[in-house]
Backbone and ligand atoms as CSV (ligand in chain L), in Angstrom:
chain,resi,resn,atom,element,x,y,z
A,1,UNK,N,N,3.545,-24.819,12.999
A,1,UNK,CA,C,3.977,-23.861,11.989
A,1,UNK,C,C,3.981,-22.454,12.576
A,2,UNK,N,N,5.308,-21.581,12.331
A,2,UNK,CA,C,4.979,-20.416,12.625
A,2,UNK,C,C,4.038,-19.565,12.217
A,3,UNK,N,N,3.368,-18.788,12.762
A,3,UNK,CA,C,2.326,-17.742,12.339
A,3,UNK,C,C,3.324,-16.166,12.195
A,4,UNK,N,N,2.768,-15.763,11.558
A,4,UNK,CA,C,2.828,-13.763,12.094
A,4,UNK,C,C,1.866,-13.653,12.642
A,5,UNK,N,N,2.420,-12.295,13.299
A,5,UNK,CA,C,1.823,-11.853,14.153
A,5,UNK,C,C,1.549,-10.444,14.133
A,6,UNK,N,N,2.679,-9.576,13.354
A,6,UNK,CA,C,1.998,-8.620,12.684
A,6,UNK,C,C,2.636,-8.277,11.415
A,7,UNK,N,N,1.478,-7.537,10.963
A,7,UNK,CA,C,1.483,-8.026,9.035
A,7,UNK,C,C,1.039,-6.726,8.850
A,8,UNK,N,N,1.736,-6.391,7.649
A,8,UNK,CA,C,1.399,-4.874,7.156
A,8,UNK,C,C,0.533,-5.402,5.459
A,9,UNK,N,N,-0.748,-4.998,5.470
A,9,UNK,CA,C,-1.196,-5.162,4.136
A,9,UNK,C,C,-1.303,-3.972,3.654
A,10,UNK,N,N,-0.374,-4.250,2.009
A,10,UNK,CA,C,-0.319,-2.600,1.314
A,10,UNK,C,C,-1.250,-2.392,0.339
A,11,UNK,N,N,-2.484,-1.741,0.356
A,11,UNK,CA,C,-3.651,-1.784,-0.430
A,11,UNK,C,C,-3.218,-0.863,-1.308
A,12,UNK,N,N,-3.698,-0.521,-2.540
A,12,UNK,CA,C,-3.873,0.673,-3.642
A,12,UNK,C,C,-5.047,1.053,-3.462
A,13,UNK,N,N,-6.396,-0.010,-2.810
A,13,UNK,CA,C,-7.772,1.176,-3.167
A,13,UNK,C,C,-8.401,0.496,-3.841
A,14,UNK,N,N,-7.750,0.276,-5.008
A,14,UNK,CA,C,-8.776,-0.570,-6.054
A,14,UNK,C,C,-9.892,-1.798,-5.891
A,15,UNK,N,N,-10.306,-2.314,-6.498
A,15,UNK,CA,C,-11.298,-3.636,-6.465
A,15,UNK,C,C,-10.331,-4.571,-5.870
A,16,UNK,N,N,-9.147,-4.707,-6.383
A,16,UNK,CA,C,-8.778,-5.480,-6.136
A,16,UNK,C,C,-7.882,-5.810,-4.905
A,17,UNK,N,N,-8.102,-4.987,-3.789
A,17,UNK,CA,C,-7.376,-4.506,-2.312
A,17,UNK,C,C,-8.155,-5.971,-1.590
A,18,UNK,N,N,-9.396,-6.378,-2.100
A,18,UNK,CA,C,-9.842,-7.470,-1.005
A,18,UNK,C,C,-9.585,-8.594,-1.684
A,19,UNK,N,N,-8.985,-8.660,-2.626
A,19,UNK,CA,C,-7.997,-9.897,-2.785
A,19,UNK,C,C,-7.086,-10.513,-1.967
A,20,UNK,N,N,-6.303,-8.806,-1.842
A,20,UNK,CA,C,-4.753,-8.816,-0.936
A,20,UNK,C,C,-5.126,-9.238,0.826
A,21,UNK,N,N,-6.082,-8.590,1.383
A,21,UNK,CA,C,-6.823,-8.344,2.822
A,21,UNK,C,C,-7.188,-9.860,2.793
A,22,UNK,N,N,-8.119,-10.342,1.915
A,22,UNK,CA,C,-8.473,-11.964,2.250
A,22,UNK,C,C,-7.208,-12.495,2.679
A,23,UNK,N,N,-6.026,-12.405,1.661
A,23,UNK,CA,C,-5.151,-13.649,1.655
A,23,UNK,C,C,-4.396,-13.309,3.068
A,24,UNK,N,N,-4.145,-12.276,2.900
A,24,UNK,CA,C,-3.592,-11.970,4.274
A,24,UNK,C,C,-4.204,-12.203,6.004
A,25,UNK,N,N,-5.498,-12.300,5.465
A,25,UNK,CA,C,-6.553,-12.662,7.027
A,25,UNK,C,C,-6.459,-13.910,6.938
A,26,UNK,N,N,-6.233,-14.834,5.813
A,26,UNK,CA,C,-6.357,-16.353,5.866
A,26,UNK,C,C,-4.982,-17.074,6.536
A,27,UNK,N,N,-4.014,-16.350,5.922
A,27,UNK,CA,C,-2.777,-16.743,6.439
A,27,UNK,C,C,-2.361,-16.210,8.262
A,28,UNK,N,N,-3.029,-14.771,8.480
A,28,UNK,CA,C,-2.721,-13.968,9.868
A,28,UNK,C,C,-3.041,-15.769,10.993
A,29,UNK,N,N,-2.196,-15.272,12.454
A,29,UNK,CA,C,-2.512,-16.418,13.309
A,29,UNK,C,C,-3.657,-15.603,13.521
A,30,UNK,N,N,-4.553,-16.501,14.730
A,30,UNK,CA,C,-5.879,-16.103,15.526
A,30,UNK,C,C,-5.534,-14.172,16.538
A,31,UNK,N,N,-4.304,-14.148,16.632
A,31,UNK,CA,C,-3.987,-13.104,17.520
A,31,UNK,C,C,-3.567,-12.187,16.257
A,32,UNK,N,N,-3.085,-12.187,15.367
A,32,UNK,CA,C,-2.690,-11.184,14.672
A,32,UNK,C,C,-3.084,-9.691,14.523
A,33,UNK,N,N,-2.299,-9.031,14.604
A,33,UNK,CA,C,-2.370,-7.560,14.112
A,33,UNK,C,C,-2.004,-7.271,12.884
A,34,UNK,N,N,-3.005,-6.649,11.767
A,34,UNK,CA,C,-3.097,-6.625,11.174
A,34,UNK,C,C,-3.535,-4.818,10.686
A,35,UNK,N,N,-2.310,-4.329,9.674
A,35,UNK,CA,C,-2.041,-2.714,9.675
A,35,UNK,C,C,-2.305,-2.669,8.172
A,36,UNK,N,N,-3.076,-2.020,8.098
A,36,UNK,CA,C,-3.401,-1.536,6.747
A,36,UNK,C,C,-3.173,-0.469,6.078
A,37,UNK,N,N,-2.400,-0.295,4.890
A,37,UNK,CA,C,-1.355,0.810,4.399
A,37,UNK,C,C,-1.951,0.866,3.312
A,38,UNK,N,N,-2.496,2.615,3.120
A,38,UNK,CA,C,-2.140,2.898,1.882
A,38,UNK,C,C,-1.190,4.287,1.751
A,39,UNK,N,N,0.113,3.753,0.505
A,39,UNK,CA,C,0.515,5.212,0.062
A,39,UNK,C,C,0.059,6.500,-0.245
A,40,UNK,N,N,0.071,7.756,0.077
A,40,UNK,CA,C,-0.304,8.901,-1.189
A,40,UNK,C,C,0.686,9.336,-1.390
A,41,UNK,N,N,0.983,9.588,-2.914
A,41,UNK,CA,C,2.148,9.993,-3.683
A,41,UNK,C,C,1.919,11.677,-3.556
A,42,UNK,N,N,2.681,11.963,-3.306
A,42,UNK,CA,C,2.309,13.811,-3.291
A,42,UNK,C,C,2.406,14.167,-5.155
A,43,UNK,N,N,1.380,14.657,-5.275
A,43,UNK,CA,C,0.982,14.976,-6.511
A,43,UNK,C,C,2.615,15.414,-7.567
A,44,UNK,N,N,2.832,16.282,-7.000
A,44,UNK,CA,C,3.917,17.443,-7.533
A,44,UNK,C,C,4.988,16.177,-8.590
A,45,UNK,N,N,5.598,14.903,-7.356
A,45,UNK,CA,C,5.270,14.073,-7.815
A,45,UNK,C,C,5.082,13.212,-9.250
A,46,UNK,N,N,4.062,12.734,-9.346
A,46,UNK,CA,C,3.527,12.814,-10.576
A,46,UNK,C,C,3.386,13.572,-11.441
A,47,UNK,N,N,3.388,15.158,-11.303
A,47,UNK,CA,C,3.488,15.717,-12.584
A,47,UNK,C,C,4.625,16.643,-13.176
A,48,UNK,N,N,5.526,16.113,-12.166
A,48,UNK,CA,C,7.153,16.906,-12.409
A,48,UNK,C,C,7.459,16.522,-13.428
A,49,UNK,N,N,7.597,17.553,-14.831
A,49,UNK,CA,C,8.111,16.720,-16.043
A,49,UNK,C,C,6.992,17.223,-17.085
A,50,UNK,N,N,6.051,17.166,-16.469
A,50,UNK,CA,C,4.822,16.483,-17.341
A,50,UNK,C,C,4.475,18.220,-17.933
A,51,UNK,N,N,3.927,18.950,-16.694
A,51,UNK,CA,C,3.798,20.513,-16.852
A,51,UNK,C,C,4.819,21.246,-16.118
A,52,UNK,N,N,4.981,22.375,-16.716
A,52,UNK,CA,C,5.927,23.343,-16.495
A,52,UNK,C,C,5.449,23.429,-14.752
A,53,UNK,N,N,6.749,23.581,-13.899
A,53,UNK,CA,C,6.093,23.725,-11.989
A,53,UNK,C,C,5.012,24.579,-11.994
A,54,UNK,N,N,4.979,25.716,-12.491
A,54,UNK,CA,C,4.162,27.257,-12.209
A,54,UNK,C,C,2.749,26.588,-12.444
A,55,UNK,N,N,2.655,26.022,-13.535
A,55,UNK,CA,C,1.396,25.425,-13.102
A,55,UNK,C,C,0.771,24.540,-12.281
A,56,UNK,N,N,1.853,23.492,-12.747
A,56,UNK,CA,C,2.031,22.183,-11.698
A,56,UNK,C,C,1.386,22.469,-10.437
A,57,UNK,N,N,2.217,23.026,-9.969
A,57,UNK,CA,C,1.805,23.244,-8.198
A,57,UNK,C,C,1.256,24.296,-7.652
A,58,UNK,N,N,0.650,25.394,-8.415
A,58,UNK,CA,C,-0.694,26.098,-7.666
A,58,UNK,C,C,-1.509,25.240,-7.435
A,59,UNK,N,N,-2.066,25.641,-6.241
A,59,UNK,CA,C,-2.971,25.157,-5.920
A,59,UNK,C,C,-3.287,23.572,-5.880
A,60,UNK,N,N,-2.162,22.874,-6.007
A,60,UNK,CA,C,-2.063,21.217,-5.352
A,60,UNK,C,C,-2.097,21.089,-4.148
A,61,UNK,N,N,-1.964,21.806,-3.255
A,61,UNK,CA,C,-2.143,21.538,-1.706
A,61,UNK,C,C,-3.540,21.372,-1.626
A,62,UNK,N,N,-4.298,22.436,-1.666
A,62,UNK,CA,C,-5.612,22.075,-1.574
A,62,UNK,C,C,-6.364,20.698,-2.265
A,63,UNK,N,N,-6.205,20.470,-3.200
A,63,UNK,CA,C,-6.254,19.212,-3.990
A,63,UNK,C,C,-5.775,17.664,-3.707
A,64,UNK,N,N,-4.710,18.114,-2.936
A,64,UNK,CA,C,-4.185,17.189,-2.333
A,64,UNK,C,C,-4.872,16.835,-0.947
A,65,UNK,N,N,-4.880,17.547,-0.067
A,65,UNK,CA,C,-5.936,17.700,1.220
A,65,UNK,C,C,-7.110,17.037,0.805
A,66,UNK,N,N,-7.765,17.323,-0.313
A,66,UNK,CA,C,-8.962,17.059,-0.717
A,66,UNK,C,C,-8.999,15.715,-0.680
A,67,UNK,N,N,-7.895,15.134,-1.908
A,67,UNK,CA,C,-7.916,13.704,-1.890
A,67,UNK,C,C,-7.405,13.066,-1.183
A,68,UNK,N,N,-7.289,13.514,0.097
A,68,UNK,CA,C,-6.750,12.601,1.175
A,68,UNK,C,C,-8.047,12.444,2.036
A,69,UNK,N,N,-8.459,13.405,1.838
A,69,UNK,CA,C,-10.162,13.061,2.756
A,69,UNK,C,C,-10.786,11.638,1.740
A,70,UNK,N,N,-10.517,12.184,0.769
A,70,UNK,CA,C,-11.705,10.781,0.206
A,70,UNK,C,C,-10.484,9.556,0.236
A,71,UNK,N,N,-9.666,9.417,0.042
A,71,UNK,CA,C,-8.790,8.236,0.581
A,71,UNK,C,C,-8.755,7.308,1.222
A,72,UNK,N,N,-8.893,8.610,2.809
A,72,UNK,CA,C,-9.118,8.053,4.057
A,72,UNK,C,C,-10.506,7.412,4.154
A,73,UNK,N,N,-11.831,7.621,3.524
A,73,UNK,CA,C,-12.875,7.060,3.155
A,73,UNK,C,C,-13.022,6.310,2.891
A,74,UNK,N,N,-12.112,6.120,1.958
A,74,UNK,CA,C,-12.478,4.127,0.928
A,74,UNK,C,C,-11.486,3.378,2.453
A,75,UNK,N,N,-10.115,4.102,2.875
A,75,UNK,CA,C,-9.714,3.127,3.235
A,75,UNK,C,C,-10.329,3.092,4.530
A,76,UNK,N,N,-11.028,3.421,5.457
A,76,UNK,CA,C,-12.185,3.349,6.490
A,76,UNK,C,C,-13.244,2.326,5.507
A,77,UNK,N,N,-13.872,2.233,4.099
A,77,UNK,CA,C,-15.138,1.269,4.002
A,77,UNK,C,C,-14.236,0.038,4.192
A,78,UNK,N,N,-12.537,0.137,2.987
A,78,UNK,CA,C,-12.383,-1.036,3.137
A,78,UNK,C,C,-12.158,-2.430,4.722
A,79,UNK,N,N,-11.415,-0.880,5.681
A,79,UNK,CA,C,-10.790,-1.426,6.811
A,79,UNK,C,C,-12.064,-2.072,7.608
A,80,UNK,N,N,-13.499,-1.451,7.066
A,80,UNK,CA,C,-14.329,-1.844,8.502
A,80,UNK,C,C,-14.998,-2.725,7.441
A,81,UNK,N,N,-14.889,-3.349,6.174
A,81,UNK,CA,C,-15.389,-4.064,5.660
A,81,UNK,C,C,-14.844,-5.826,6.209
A,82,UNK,N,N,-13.366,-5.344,6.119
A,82,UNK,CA,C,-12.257,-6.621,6.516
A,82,UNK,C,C,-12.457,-6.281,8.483
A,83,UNK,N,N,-13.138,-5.578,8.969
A,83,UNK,CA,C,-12.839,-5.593,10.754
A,83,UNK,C,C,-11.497,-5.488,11.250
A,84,UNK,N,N,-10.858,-4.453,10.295
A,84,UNK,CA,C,-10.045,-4.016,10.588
A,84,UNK,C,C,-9.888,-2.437,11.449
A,85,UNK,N,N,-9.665,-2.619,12.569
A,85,UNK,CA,C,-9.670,-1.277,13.973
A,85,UNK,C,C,-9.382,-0.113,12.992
A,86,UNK,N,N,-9.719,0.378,13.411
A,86,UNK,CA,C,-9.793,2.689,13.153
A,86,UNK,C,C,-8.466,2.541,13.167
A,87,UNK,N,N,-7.406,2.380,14.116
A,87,UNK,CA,C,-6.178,2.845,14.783
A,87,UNK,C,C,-5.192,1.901,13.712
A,88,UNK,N,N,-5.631,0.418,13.228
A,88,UNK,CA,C,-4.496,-0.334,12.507
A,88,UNK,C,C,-4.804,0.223,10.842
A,89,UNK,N,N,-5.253,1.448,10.557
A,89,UNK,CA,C,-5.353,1.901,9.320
A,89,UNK,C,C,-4.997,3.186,9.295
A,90,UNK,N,N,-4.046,2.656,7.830
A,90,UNK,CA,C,-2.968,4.238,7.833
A,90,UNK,C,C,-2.408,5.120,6.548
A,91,UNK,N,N,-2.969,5.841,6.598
A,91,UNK,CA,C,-2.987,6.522,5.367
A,91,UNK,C,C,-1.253,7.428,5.556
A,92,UNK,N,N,0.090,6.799,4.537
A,92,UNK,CA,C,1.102,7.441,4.698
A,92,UNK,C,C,1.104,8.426,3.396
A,93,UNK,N,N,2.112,9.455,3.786
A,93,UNK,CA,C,2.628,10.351,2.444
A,93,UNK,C,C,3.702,10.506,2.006
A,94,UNK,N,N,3.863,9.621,0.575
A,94,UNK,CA,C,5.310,9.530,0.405
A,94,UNK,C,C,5.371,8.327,-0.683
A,95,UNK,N,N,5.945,7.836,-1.037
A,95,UNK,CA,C,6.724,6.829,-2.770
A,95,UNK,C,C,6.574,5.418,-1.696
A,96,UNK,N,N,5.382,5.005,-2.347
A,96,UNK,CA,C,5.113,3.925,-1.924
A,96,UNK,C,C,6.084,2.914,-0.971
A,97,UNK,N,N,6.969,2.364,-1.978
A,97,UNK,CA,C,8.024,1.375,-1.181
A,97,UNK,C,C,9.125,1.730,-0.186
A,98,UNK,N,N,9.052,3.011,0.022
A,98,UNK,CA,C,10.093,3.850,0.500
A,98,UNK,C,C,8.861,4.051,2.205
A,99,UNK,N,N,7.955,4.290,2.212
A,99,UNK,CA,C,6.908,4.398,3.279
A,99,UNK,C,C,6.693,2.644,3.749
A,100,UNK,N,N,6.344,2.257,2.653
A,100,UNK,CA,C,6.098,0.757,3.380
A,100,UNK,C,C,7.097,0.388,3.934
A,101,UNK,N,N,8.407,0.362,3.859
A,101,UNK,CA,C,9.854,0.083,4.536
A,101,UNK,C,C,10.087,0.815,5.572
A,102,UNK,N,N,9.771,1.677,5.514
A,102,UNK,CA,C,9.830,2.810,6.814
A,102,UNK,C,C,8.873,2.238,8.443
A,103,UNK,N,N,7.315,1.740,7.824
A,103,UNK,CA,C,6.839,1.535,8.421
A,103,UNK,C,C,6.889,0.308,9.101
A,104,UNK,N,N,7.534,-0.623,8.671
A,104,UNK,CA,C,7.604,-2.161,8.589
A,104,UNK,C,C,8.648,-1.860,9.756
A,105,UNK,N,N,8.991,-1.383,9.375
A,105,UNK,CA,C,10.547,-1.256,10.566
A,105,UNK,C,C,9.842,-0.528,12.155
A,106,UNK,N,N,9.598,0.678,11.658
A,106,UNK,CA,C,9.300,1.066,12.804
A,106,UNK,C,C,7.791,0.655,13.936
A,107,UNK,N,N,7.141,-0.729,13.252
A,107,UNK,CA,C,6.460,-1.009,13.747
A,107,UNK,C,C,6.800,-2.672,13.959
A,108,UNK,N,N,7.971,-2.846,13.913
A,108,UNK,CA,C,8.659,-4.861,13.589
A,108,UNK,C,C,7.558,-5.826,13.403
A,109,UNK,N,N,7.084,-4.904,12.154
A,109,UNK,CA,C,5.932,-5.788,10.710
A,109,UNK,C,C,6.910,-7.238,10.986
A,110,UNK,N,N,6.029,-8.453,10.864
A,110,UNK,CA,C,7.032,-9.737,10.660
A,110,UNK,C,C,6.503,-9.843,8.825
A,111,UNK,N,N,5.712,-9.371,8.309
A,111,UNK,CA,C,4.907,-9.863,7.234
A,111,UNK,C,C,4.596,-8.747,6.300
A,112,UNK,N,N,5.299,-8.425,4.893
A,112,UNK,CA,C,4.082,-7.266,4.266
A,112,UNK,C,C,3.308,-8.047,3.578
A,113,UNK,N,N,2.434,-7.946,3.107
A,113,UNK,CA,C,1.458,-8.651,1.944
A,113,UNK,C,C,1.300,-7.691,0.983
A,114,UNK,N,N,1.661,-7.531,-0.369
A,114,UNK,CA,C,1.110,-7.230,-1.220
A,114,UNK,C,C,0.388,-7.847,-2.426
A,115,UNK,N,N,0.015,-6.984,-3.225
A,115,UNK,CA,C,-0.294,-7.294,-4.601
A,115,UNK,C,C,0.550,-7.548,-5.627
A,116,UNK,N,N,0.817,-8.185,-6.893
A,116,UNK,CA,C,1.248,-8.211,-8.172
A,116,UNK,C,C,0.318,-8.668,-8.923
A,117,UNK,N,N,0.980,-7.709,-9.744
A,117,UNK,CA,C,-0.010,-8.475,-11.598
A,117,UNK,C,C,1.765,-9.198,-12.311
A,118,UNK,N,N,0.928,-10.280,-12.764
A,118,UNK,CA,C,2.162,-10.806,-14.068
A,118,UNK,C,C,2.386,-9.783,-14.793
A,119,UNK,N,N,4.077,-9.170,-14.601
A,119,UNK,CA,C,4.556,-8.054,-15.139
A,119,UNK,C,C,4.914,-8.811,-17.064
A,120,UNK,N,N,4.929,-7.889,-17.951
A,120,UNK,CA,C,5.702,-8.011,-18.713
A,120,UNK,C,C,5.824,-6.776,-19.871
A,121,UNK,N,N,6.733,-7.089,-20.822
A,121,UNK,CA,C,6.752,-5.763,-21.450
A,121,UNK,C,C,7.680,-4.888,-20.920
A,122,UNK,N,N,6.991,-3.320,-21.137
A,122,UNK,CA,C,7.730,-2.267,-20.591
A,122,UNK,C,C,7.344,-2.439,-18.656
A,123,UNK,N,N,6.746,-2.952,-18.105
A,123,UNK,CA,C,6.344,-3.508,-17.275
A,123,UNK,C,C,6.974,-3.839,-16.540
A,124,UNK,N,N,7.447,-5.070,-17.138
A,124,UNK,CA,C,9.087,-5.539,-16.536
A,124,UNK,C,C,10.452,-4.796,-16.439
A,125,UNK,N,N,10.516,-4.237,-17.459
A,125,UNK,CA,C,11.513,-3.006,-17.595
A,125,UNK,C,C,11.600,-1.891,-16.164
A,126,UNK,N,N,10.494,-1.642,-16.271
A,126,UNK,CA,C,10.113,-0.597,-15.473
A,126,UNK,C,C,10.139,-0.530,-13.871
A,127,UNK,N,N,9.496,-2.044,-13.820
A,127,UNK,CA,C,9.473,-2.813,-12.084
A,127,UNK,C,C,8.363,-2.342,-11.959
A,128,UNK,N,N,7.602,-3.046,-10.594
A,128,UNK,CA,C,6.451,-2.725,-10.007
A,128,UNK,C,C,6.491,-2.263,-9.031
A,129,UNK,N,N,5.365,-1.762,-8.132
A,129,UNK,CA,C,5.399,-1.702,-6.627
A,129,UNK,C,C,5.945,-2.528,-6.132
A,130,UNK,N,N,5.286,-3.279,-5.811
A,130,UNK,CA,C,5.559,-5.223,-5.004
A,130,UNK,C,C,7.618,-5.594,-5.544
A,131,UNK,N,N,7.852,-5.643,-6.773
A,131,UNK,CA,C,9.107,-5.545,-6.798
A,131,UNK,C,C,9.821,-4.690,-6.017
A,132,UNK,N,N,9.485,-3.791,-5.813
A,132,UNK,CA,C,10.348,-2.450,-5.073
A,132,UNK,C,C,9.840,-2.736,-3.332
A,133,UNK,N,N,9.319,-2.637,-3.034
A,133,UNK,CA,C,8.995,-3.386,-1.976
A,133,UNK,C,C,9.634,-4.660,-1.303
A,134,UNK,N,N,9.871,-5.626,-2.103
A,134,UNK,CA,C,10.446,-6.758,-1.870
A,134,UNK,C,C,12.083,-6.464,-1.874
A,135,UNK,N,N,12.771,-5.503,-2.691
A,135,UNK,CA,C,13.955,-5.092,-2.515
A,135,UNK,C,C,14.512,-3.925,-1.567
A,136,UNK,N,N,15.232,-4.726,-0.547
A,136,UNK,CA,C,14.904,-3.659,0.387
A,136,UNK,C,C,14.123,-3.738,1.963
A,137,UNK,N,N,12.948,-5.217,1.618
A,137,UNK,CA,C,12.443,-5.241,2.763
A,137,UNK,C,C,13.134,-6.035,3.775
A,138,UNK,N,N,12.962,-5.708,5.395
A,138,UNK,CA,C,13.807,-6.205,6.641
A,138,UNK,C,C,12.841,-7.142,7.064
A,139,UNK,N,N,11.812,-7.941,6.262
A,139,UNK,CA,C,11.265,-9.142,6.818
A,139,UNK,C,C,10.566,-9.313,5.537
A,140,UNK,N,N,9.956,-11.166,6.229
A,140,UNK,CA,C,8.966,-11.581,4.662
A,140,UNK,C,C,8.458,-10.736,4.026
A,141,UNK,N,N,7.828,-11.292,2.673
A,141,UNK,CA,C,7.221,-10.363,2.271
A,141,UNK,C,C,6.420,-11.428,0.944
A,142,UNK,N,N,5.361,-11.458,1.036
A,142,UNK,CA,C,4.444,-12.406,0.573
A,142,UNK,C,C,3.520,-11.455,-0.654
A,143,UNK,N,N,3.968,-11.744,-2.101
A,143,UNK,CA,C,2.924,-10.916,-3.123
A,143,UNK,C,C,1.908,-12.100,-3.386
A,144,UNK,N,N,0.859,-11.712,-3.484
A,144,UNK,CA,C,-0.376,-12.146,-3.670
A,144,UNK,C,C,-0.591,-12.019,-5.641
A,145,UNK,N,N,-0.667,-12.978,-5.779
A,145,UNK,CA,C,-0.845,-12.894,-8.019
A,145,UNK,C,C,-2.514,-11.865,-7.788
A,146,UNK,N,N,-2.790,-10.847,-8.636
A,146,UNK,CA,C,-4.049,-10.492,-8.654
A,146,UNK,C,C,-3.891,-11.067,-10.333
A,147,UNK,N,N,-5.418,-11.180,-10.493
A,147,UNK,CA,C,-5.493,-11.439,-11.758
A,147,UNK,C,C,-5.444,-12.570,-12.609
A,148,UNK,N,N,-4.780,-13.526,-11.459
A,148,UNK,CA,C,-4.173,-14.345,-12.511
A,148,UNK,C,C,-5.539,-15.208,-12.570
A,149,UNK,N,N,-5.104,-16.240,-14.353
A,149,UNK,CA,C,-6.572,-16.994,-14.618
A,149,UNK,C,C,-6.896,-17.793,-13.268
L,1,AMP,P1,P,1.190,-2.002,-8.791
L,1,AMP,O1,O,2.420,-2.798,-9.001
L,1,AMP,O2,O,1.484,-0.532,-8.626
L,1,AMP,O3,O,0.108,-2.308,-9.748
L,1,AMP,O4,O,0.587,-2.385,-7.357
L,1,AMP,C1,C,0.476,-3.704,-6.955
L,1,AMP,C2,C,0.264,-3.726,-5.461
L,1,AMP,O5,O,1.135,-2.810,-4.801
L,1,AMP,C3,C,-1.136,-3.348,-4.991
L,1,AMP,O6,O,-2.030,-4.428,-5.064
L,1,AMP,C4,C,-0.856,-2.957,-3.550
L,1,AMP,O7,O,-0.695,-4.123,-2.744
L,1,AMP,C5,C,0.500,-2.257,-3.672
L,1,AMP,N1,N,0.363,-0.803,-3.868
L,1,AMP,C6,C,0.359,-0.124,-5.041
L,1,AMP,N2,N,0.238,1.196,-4.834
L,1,AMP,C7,C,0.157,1.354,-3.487
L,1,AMP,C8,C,0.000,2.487,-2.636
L,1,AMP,N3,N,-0.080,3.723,-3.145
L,1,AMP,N4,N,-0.035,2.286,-1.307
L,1,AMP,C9,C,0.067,1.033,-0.789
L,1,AMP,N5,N,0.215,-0.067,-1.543
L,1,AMP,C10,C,0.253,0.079,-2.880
């Protein structure tokens, strides 16, 4: 059976990131490289819409800096939790599925692994990460169910 050989796992952070990291170490061959991604959405971002800019974006740089230090933190406990190297963990900046595609390419990922939850509702309407991800991607791409019973 073919193996990969290198596999991009796209974490969020949450509890539920060593769901995604297991399934993906169970499936990796014995040689695998294994790159661990998380997005940061640049704030501005998220609150375009929400508050008028003038407020919006004083002072989000700093804030942003900030939460990229603690980011890089969880994703250092998670990476050295899974024995995953300093160097195969990567904190990008930018709209999730649009970075994971970027990176997949420029590193000839054979594998992404993500997460899904059973979408439904406005949910479905809306799309997920892992949907957007999967449309679009230049190799497999394996979602992992979180959640399910
Ligand atoms: P969601 O559909 O946004 O609930 O996310 C489901 C899965 O998408 C997560 O389990 C991760 O695998 C991936 N994901 C979500 N957000 C990010 C992010 N900012 N960076 C990397 N992967 C992400």
């Amino acid at each position: 059976m073919a193996t990969y050989h290198k596999i991009l796992v796209a974490v969020d952070l949450s509890n539920e990131s060593d769901v995604v990291l297991r399934k993906a170490q169970l499936i990796a061959g014995p040689d695998a490289d294994i790159h661990l991604v998380y997005v940061q959405e640049p704030m501005d971002n998220v609150y375009v819409g929400i508050v008028p800019q003038s407020a919006a974006f004083s002072g989000l740089g700093d804030l942003e800096a900030q939460l990229g230090e603690e980011l890089k933190q969880k994703l250092t406990v998670l990476g050295d939790k899974f024995s995953i190297a300093a160097e195969n963990q990567h904190i990008l900046n930018g709209s999730p599925a649009h970075e994971i595609h970027h990176f997949a390419k420029s590193y000839e990922v054979e594998l992404i692994v993500i997460g899904t939850h059973g979408q439904k509702g406005l949910q479905l309407l809306l799309g997920s990460t892992a949907n957007a991800v999967l449309h679009g991607a230049g190799c497999d791409v394996l979602s992992v169910r979180i959640g399910a019973a």
